[in-house]
N, C-alpha and C positions, 0 to 999 in steps of 0.2 A: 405797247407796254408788256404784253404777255410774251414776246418775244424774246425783249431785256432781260423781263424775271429770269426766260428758261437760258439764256445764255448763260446769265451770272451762274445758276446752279449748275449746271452743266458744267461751268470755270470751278465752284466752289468742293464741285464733285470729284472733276480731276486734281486738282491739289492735295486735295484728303487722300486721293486714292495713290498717289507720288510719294505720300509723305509714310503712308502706310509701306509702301512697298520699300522704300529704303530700312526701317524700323525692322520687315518681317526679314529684310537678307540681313541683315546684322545677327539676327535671333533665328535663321535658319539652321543652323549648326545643332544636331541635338547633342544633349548632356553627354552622352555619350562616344559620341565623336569628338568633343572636347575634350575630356576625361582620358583616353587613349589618345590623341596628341600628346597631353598633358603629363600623363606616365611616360612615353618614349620620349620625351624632351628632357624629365630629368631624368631617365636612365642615361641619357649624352650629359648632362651638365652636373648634376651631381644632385643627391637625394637631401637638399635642406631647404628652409625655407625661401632663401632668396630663391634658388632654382623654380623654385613652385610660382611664385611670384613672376617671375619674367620668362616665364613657360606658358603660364596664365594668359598674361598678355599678347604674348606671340600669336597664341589660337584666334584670340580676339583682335587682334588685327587683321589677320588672316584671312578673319569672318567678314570683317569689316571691306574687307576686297574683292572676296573670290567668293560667288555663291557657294552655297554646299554641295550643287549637281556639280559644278565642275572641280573640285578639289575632290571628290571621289572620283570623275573619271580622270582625271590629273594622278591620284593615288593610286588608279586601278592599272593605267600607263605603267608608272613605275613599277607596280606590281610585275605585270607581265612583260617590264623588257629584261626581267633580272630571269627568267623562265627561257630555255635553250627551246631550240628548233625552228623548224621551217613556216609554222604557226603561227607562232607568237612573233614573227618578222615583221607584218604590218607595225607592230606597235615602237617597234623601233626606227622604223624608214618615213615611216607616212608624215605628213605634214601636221595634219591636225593632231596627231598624236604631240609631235613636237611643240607645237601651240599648247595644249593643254598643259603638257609639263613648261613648259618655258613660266605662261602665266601662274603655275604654282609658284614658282621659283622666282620671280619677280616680288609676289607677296610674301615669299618667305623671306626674301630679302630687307624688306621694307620692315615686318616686325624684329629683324635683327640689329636692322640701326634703332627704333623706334625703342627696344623694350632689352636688349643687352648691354 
């Protein structure tokens, strides 16, 4: 019997702990990093409220896909392959650099049909 209990909680603990963890990646994003998406998307689309609106959402789908550790090193990629020399070369050739930006790009994608 005290076996069952500890299994079920043990079941009941992992579920909770599931259900948390998708909820905290959605809401990983701080205001901040939303907010600066948010501003450069309508500087591209233009400064009115529809723009604001389906700029909003883009982040938030965004969020909804890609955690916020990798949509910074995916941003930080981009960052430094627009940067000359022999340095900043990895970030251009390497594999996982390319992963990173791809998987941005795949989510950016997706909030483009989803939210334009």
């Amino acid at each position: 019997m005290i076996r069952a209990v500890t299994i079920a909680l043990a079941a009941s603990l992992a579920v909770g702990v599931s259900a948390q963890t998708a909820e905290e990646r959605f809401n990983d994003y701080p205001t901040v990093a939303r907010a600066d998406y948010v501003f450069a998307c309508m500087a591209t689309n233009g400064q009115s409220r529809r723009a604001l609106e389906k700029c909003s959402c883009s982040i938030d789908v965004i969020a909804s896909i890609l955690p916020y550790e990798k949509y910074v090193e995916a941003e930080t990629v981009l960052s430094m392959q627009l940067v000359g020399g022999e340095r900043t070369s990895i970030f251009r050739s390497s594999a996982m650099a390319s992963n990173l930006v791809a998987d941005l790009r795949r989510a950016q994608a997706e909030a483009e049909i989803l939210c334009f």
